[in-house]
Structure formats: C-alpha cells, structure tokens
Backbone bond lengths (Angstrom), bond angles and torsions (degrees), N, CA, C in turn:
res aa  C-N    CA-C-N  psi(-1)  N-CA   C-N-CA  omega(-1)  CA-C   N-CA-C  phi
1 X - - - 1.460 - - 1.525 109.40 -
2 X 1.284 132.52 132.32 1.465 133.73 168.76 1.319 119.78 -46.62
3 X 1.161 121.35 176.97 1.327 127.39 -176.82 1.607 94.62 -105.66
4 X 1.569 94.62 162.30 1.529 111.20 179.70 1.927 92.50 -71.88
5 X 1.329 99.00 149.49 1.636 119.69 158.87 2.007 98.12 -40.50
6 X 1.500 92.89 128.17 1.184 126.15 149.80 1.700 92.82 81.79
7 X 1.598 119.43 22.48 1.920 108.49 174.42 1.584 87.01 -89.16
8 X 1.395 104.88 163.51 1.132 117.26 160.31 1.516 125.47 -88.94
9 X 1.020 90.64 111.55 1.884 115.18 -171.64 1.864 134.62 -60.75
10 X 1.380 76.34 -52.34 1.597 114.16 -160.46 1.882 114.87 -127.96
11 X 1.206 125.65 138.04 1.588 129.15 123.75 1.490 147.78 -142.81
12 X 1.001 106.59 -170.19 1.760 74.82 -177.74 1.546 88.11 -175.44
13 X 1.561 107.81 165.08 1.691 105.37 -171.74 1.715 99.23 -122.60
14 X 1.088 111.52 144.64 1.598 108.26 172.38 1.285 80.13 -146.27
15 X 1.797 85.51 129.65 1.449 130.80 -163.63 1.456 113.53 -141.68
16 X 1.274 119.67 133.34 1.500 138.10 176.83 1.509 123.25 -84.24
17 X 1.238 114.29 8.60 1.340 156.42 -167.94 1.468 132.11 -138.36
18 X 1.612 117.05 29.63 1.192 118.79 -173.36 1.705 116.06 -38.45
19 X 1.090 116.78 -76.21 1.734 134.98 -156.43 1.584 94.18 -49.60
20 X 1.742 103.38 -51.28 1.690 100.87 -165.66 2.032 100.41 -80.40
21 X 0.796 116.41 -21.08 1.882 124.92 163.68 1.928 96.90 -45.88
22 X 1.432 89.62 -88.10 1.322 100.26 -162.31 1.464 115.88 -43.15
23 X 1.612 112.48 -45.78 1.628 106.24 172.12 1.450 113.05 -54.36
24 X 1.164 121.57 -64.83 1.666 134.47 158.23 1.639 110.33 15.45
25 X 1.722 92.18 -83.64 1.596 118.69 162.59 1.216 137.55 -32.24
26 X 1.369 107.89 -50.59 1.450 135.21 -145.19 1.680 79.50 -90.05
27 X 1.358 119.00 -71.58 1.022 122.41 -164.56 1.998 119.81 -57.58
28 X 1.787 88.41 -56.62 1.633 88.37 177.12 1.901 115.95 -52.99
29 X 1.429 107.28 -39.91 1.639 116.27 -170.51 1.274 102.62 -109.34
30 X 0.613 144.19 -1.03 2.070 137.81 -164.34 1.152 84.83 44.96
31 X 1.000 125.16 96.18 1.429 139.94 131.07 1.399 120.55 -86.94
32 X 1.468 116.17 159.75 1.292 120.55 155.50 1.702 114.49 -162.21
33 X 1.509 115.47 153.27 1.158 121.93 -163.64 1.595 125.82 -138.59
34 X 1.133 70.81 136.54 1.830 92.51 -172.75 1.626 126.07 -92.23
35 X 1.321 110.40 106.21 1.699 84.56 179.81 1.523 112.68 -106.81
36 X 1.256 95.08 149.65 1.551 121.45 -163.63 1.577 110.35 -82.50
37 X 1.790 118.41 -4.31 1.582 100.61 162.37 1.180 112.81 137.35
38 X 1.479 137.85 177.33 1.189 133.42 -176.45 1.592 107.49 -83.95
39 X 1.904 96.69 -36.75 1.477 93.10 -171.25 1.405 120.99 -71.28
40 X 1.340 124.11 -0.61 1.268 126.31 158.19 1.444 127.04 -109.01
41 X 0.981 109.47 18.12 1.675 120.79 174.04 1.694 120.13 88.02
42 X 1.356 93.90 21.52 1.739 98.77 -174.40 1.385 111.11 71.24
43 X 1.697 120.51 9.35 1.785 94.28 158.16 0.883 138.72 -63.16
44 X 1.582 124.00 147.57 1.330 126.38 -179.92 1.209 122.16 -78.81
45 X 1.717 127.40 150.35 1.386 90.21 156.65 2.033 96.10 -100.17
46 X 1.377 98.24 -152.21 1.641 96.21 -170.30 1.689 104.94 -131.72
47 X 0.927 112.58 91.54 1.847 103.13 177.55 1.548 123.26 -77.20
48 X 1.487 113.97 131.03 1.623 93.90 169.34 1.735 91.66 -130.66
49 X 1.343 95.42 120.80 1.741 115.53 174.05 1.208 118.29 41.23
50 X 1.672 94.61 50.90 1.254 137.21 155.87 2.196 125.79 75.48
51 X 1.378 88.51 35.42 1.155 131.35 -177.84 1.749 112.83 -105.11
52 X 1.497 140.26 135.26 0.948 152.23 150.00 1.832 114.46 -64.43
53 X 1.552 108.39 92.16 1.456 85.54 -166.15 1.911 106.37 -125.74
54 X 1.502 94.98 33.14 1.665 113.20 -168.89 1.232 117.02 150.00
55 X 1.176 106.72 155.43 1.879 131.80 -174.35 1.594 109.98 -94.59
56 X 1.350 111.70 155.03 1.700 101.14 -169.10 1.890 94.08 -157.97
57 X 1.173 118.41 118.03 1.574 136.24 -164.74 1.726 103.16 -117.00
58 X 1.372 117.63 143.46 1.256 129.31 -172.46 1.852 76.50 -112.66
59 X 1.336 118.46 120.19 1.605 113.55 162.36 1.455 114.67 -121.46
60 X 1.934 114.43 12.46 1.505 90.86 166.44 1.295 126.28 -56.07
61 X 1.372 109.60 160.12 1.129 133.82 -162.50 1.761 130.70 39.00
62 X 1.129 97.72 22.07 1.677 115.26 169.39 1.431 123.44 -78.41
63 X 1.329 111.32 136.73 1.693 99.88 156.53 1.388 116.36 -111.47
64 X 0.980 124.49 173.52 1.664 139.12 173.20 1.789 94.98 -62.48
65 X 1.565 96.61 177.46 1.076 121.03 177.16 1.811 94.13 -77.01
66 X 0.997 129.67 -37.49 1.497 141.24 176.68 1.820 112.57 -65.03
67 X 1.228 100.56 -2.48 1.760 88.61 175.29 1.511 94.65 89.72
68 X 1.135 148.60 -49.08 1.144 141.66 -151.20 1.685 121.30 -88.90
69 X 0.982 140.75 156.61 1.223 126.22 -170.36 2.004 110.02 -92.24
70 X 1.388 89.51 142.74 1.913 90.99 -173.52 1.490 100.64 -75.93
71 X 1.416 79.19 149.47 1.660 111.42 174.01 1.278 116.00 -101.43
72 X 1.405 109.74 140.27 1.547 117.66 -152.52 1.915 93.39 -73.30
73 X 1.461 121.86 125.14 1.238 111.56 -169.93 1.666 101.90 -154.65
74 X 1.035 118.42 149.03 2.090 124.73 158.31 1.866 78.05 -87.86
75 X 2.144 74.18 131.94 1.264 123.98 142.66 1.502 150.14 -69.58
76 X 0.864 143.01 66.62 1.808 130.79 -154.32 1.807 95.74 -79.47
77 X 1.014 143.84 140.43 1.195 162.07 83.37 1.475 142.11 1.33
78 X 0.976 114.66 50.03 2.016 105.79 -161.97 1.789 102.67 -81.74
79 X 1.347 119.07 146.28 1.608 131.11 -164.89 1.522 74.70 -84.93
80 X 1.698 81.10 156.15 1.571 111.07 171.51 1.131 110.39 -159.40
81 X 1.665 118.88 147.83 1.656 126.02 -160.80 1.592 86.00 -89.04
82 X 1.558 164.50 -59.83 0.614 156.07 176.63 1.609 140.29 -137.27
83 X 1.522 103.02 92.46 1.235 106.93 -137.47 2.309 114.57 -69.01
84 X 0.961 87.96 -9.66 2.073 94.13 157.91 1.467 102.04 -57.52
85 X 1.352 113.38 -62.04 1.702 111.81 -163.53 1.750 93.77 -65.45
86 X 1.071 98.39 -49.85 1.954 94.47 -171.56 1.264 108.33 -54.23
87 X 1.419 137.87 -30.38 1.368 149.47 -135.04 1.749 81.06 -92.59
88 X 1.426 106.50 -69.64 1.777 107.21 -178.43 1.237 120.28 -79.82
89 X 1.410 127.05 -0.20 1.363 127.01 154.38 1.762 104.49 -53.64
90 X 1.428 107.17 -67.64 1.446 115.74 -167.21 1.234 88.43 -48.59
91 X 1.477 151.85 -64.44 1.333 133.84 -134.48 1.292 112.00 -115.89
92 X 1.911 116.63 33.12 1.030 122.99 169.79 2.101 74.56 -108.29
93 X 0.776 136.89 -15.66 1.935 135.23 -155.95 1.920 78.89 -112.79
94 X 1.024 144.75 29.80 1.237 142.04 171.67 1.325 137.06 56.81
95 X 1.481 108.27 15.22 1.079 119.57 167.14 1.509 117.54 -69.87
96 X 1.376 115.66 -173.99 1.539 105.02 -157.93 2.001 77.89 -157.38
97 X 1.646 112.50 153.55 1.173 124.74 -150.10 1.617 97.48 -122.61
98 X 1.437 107.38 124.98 1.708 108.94 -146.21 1.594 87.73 -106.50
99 X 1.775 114.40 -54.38 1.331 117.04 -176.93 1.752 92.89 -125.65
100 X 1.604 107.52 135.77 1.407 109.97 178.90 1.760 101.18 -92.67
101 X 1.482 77.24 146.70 2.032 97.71 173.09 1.753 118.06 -7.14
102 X 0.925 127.72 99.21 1.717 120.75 161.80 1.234 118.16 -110.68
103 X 1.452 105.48 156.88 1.385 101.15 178.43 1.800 108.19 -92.64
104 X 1.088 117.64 174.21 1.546 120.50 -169.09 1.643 85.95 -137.16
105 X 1.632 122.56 96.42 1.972 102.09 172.94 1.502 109.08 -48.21
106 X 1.401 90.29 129.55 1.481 118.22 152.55 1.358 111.81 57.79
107 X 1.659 100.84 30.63 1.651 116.17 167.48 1.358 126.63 -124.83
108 X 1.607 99.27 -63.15 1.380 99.73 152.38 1.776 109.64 170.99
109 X 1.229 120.73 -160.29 1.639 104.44 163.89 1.496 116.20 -127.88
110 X 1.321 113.18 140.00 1.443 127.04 175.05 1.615 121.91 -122.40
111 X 1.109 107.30 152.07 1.492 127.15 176.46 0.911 125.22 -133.56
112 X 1.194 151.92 168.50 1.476 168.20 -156.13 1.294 126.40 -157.11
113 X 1.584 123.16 108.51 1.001 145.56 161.51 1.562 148.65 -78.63
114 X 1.310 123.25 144.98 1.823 104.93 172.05 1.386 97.74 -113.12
115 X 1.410 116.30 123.18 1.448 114.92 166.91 1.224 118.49 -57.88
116 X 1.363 112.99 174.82 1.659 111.61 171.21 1.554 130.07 -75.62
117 X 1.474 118.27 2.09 1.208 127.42 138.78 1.477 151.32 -107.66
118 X 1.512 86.95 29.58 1.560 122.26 171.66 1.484 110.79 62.19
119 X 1.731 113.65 55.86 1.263 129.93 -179.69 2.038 108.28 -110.48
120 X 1.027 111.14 101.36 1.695 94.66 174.57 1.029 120.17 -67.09
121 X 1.543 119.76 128.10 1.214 130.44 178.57 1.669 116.66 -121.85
122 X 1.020 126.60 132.27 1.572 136.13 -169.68 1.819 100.54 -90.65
123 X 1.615 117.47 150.07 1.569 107.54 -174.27 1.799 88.12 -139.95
124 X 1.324 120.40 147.10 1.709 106.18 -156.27 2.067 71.29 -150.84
125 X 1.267 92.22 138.14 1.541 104.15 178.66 1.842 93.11 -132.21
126 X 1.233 123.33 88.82 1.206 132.09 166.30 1.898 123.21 -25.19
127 X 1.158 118.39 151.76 1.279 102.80 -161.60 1.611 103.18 -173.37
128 X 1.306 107.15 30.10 1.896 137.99 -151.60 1.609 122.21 100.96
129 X 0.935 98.48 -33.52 1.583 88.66 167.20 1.811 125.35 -117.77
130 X 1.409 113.56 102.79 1.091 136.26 162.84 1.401 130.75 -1.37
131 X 1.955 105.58 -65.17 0.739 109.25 -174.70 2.127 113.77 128.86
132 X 1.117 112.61 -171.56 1.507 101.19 -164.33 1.753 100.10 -80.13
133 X 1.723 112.93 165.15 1.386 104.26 -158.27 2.198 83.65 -108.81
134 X 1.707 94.17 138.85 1.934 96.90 -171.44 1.534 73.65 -71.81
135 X 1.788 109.83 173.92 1.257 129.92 153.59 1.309 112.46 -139.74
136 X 1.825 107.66 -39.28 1.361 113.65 -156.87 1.380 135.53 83.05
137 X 1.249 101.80 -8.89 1.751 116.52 -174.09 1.402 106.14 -81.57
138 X 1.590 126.67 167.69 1.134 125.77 137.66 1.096 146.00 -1.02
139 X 1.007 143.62 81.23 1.949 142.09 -170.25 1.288 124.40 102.25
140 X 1.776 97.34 5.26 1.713 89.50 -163.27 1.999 83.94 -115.37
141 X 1.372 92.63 -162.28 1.925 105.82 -163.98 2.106 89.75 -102.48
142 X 1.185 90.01 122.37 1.797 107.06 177.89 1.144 103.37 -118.26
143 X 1.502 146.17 -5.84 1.394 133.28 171.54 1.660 119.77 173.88
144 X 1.261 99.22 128.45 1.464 116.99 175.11 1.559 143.51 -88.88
145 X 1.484 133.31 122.54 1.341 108.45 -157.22 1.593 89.16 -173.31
146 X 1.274 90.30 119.33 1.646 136.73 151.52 1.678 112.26 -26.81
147 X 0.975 136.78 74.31 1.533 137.24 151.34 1.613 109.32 -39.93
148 X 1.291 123.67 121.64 1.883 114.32 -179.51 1.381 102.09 -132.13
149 X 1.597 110.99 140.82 1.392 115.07 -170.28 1.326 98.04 -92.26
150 X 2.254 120.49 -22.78 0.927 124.68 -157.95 1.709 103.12 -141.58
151 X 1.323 108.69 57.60 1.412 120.19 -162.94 1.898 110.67 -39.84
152 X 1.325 136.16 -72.75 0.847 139.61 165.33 1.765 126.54 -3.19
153 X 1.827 82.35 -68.99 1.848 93.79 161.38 1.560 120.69 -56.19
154 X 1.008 129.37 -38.56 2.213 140.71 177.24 1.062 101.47 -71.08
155 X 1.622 127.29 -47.12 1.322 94.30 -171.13 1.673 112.86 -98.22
156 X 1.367 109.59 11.92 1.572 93.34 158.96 1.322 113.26 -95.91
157 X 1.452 121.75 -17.02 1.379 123.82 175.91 1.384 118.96 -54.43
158 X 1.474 117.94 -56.78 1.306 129.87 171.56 1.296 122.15 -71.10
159 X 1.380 129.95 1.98 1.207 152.49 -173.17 1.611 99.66 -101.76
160 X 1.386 124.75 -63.06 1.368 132.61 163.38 1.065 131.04 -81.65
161 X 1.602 114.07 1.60 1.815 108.05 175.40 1.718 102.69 -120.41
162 X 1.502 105.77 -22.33 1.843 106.10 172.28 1.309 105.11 -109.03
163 X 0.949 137.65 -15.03 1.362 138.98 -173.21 2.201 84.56 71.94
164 X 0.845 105.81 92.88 1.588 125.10 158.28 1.364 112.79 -102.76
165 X 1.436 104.70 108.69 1.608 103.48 176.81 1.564 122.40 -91.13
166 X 1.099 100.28 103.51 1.868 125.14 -139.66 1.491 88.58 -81.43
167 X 1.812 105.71 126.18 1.342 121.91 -172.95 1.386 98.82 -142.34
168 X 1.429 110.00 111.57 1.951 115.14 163.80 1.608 101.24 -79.35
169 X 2.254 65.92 148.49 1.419 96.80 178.50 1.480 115.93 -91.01
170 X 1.240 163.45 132.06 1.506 151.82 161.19 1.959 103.67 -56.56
171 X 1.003 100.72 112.71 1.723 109.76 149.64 1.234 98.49 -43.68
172 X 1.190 129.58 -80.44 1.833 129.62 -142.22 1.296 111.65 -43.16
173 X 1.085 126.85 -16.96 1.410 119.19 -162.68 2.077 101.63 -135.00
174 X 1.350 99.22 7.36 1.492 115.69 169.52 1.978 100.40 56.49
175 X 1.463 85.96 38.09 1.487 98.29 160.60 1.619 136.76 95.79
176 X 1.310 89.95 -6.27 1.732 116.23 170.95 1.375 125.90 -58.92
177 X 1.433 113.92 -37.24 1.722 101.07 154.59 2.045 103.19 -129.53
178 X 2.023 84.29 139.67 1.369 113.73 -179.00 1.555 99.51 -91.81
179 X 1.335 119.14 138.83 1.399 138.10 -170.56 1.752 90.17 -90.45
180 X 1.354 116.60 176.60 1.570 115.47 179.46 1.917 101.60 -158.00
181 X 1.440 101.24 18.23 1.489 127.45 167.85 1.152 139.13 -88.49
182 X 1.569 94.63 15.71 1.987 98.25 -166.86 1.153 125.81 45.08
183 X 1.791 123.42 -152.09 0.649 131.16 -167.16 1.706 119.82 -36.51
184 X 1.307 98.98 -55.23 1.636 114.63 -169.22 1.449 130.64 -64.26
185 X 1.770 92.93 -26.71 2.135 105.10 139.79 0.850 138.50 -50.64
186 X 1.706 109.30 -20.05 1.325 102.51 -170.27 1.707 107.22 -114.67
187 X 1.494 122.36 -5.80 1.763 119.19 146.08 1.501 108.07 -51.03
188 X 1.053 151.90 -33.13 1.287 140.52 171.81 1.410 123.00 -75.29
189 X 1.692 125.49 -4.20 1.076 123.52 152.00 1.214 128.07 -52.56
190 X 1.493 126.48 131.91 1.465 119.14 147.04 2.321 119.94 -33.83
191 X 1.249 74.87 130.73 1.444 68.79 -169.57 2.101 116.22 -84.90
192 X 0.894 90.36 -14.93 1.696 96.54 160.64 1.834 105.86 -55.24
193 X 1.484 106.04 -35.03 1.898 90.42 -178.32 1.322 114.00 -147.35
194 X 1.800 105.77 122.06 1.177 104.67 -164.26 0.937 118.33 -109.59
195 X 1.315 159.00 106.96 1.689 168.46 -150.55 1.415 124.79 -131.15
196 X 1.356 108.11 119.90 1.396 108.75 159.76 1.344 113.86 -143.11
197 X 1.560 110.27 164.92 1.519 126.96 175.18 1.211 98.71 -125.15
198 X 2.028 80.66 168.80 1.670 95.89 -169.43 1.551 92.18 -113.92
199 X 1.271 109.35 100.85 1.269 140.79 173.31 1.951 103.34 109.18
200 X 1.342 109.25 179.18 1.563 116.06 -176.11 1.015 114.15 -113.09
201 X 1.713 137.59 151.41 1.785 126.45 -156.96 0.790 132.61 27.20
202 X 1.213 121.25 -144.52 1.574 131.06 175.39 1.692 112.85 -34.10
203 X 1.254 116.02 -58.66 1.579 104.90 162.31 1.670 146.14 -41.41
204 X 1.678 87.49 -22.57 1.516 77.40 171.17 1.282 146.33 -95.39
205 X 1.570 120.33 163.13 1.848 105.66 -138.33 2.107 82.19 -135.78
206 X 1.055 101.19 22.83 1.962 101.83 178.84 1.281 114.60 175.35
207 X 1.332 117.01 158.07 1.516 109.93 168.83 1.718 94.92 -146.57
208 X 1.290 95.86 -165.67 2.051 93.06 -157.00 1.792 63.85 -158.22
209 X 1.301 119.78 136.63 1.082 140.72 171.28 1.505 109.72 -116.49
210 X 1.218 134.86 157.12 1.794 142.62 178.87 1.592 82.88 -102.99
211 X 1.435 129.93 118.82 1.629 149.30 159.71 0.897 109.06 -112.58
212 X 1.831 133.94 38.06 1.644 134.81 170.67 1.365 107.66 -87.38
213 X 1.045 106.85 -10.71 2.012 121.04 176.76 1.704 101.80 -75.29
214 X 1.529 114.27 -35.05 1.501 95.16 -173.01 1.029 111.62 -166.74
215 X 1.643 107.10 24.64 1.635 109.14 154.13 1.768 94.06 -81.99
216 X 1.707 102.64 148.30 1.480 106.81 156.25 1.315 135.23 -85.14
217 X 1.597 116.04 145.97 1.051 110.33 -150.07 1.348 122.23 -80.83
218 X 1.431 121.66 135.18 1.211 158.70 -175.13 1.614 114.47 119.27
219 X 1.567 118.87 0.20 1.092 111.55 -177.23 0.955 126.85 -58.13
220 X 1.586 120.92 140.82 1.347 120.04 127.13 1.060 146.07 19.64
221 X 1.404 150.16 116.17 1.934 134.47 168.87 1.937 87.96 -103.96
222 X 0.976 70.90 147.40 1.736 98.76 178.66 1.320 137.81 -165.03
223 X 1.116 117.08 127.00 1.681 141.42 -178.23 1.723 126.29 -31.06
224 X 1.612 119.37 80.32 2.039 73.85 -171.62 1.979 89.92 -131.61
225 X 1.286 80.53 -171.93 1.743 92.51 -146.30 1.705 82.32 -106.43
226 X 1.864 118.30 145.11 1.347 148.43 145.20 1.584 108.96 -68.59
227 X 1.609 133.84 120.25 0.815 128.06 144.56 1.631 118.65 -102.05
228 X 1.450 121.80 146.49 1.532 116.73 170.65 1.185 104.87 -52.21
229 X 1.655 115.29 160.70 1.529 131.53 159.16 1.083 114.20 -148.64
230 X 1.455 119.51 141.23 1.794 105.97 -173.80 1.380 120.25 -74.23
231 X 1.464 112.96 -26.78 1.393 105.18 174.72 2.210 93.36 -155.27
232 X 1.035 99.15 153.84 1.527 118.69 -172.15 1.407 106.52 -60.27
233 X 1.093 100.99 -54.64 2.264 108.86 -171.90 1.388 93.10 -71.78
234 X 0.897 145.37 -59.77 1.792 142.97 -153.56 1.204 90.39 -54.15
235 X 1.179 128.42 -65.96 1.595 141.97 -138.59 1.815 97.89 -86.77
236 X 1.226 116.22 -64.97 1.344 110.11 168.06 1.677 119.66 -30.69
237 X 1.338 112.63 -65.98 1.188 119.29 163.35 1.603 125.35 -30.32
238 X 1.137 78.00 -52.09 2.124 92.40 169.10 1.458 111.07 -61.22
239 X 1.249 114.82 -47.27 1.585 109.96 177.32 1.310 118.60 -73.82
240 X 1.316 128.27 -24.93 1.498 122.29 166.65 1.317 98.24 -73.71
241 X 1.395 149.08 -38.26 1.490 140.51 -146.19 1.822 82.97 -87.81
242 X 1.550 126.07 -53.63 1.742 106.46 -175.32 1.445 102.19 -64.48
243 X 0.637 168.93 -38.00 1.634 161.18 -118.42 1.313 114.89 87.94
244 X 1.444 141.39 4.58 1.815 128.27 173.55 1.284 103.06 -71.17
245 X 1.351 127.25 -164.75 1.169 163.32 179.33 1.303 113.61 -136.23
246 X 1.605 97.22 149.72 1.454 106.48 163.92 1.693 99.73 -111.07
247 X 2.118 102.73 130.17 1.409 102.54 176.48 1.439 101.84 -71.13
248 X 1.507 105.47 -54.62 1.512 98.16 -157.70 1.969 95.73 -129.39
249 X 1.703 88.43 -179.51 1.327 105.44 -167.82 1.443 116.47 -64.70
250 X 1.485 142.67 154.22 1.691 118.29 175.81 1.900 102.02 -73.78
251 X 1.032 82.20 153.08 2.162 102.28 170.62 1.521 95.97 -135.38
252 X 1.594 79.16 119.88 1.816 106.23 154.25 1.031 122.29 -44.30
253 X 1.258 162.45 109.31 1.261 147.63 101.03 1.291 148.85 -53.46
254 X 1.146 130.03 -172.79 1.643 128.48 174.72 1.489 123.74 -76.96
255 X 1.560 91.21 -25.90 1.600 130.11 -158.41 1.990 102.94 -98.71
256 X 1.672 101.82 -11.47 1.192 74.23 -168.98 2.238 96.68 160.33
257 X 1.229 120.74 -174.31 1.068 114.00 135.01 1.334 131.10 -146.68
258 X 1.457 134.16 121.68 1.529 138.83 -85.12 1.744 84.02 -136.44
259 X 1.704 132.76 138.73 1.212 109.53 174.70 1.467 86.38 -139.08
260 X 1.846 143.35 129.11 0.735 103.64 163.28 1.838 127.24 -101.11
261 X 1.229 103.45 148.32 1.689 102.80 176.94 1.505 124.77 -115.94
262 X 1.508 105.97 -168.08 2.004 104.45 -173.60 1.424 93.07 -132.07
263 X 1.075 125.34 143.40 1.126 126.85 171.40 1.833 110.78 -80.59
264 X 1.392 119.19 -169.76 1.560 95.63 -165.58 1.932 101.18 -92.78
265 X 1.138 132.42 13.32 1.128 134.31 154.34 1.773 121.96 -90.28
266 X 1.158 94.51 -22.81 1.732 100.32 158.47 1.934 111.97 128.78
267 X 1.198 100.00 -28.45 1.735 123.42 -175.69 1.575 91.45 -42.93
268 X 1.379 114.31 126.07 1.362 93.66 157.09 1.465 120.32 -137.03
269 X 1.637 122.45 -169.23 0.995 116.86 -142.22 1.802 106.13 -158.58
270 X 1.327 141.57 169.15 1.019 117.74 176.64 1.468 101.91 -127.54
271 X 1.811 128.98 147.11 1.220 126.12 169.04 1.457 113.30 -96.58
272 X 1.004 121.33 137.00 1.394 140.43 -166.14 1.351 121.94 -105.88
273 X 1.452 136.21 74.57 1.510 129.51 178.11 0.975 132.57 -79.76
274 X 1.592 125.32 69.46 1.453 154.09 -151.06 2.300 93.58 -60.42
275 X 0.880 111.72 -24.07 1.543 112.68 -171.79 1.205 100.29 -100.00
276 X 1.566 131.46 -15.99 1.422 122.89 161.07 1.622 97.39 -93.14
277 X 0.922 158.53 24.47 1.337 138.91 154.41 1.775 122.46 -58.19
278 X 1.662 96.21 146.67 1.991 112.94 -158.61 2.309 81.87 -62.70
279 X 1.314 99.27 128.02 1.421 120.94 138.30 1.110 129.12 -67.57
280 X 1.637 127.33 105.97 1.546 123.42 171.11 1.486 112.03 -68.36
C-alpha cells in the first residue's frame, strides 16, 4: 500500500563517482547493488541483507534538466496521492519544477522539484512499487530532515503542498518532547532552535529544522538522509580509512549521536548512533 502524501518514500544518490561511491558503501554499510538495466539507464537499486533500502545512479557526464552538470547529492522522495495535482500545487506555493513527471514501468511516476527555499525535493506517486523497505538497523536510512535557510517559508510549504502534519519540537530539553499543538507549541520554544515534524512521536516520518544560525549566507536549504550506525568511533574511522570526510563534529542527542559526513565524491550524509543516544 503507498504511503500517505508527504512520508518519505524513496532515496537514492547520483554520483559522479560510481566505482569509488559504491566501494565507499559497500564497505562502510554492506551494501550491495543491483542494476536494473539498460532500459532504465543502469540504476541501481541498493540491498542491505536483502532488503531494497535505496536507489544508486552513475551521472558522469550528465547534466540536469537545467543545462548544468549534477552534483553528487542524496535524494529524498516524499509519496504523493497524485503527483500532476502535487506538481502545480508546489508551483502555485513557489516552487519551481527541476525534473517533470515520468513514468517508471510498472513502478510508478516521479518528479523533481526546487522548493521555495531552494531545497530539492523528489515526489514518487507509487504505481507497484512502494518504495524503500524501514528496518532501523545498521546501514539502512532512519531519518529525514529538511535543513531551511528560510524556515517559516518550508514549513508552510510542506504543510500546504504535502499535507505535513506540523508538530514542534521544544529546545529545552534538546528535543525529547514533541508538542502536537501546532502553531502555539511552538511560541514556547526557545527561540535559538526551531523544530518541527511531520507528524508527533512515534509517528513522525521528517522534521524541517531553522539552519539560519549556520548555514552560510546565501545558502541553499537542503534535504539529507540519517543512516543507522552501531557505534560513532568505528564508523567514523571507516570513513576516513575509504576516503570521506568528516564535515562536522558528532552531537548528542536523544535520538541518537548524529555525525555529519561526505562520502569521497562529496554527497553527504549523516551517521546516526541510535544506541549511543543522551538518557534522561
């Protein structure tokens, strides 16, 4: 059965760097990959222990639908009941249309969008295939979330173009209890950090964070993907030993402890050590 409008469905990485990607992967997550053919352009899909848990694109020498050449990046995917109406919803809310509607045989159709704070977002209207399978384990994708240069504008966008059922986070407690009061939950935030999900507890499947504190300015808002990790040092270690980087430092959370990195083509991504997460 599909997902409700606006879950996150789908991702997938298109990379300018296949061979050194896939080892990357393979090695940090046990991954492994399958490609699905000429008639679809040699995408992969991505199995981990025998699960569909992401899409994987060879884009040297490609350009965008924009003339310009792609940048090695994760994709997010959000379901949609019908992605024509969604397509001009978004671009009546000012978004602007990056890749128009395709069909995928006997999967489904997707498009590609730029929100109105210049975040790409993928829209996947199922049509036999679902989409990636959750587990929660090790190597696979545990959580999705919206970087915003212009928070205010995203979360009404995704609020009125996915139907996001918009749930604040409390600062005070660095995020441990989600309000389920809208708007008026979220005046009681500390205003240094602003958070919401799309839905409250256990239901929720995204959050859209305010990054005007330390995105630089003129940036971008942009999409990136949580994978599990069993423990923070092993795995870090692993990414300096293939060639990634670590961008930034790990932060504790409730949720986990969160590091984000680049793989050695640059895409990056965050590891998530759900068994080191802060105990109240």
């Amino acid at each position: 059965m599909p997902q409700p409008t606006g879950t996150p469905t789908w991702l997938d990485l298109g990379t300018n760097k296949a061979a050194a990607s896939r080892d990357f992967y393979h090695e940090l997550f046990g991954w492994n990959f399958v490609d699905q053919g000429a008639e679809v352009g040699h995408y992969e899909m991505v199995l981990k222990d025998g699960n569909i848990i992401a899409g994987f694109m060879d884009m040297a020498g490609m350009n965008g639908p924009d003339g310009n050449p792609i940048t090695d990046r994760w994709d997010v995917f959000l379901a949609v009941d019908d992605i024509a109406a969604r397509v001009e919803l978004a671009k009546a809310h000012g978004a602007t249309v990056y890749s128009e509607p395709m069909e995928i045989p006997e999967s489904g159709l997707m498009a590609i969008i730029v929100d109105p704070t210049g975040a790409f977002i993928g829209l996947w209207e199922a049509r036999g295939f679902v989409g990636y399978t959750f587990t929660g384990t090790a190597g696979t994708p545990v959580w999705f979330e919206l970087l915003s240069n212009d928070f205010d504008t995203a979360v009404a966008f995704y609020r009125d173009v996915f139907d996001f059922d918009i749930a604040w986070m409390s600062g005070e407690d660095e995020g441990a209890n989600r309000g389920d009061d809208g708007e008026a939950a979220g005046q009681d935030a500390e205003a240094s950090f602003r958070y919401v999900t799309n839905g409250a507890g256990e239901k929720a499947c995204a959050g859209i964070l305010d990054a005007t504190a330390f995105l630089p300015p003129g940036a971008s808002s942009f999409w990136r993907v949580y994978f599990d990790v069993e423990a923070t040092e092993p795995a870090l270690a692993k990414v300096r030993e293939l060639g990634g980087q670590i961008v930034s430092e790990p932060m504790d959370s409730p949720f986990g402890r969160c590091t984000t990195v680049a793989d050695p083509a640059g895409a990056t991504l965050v590891l998530n050590a759900g068994s080191e997460a802060l105990r109240g």
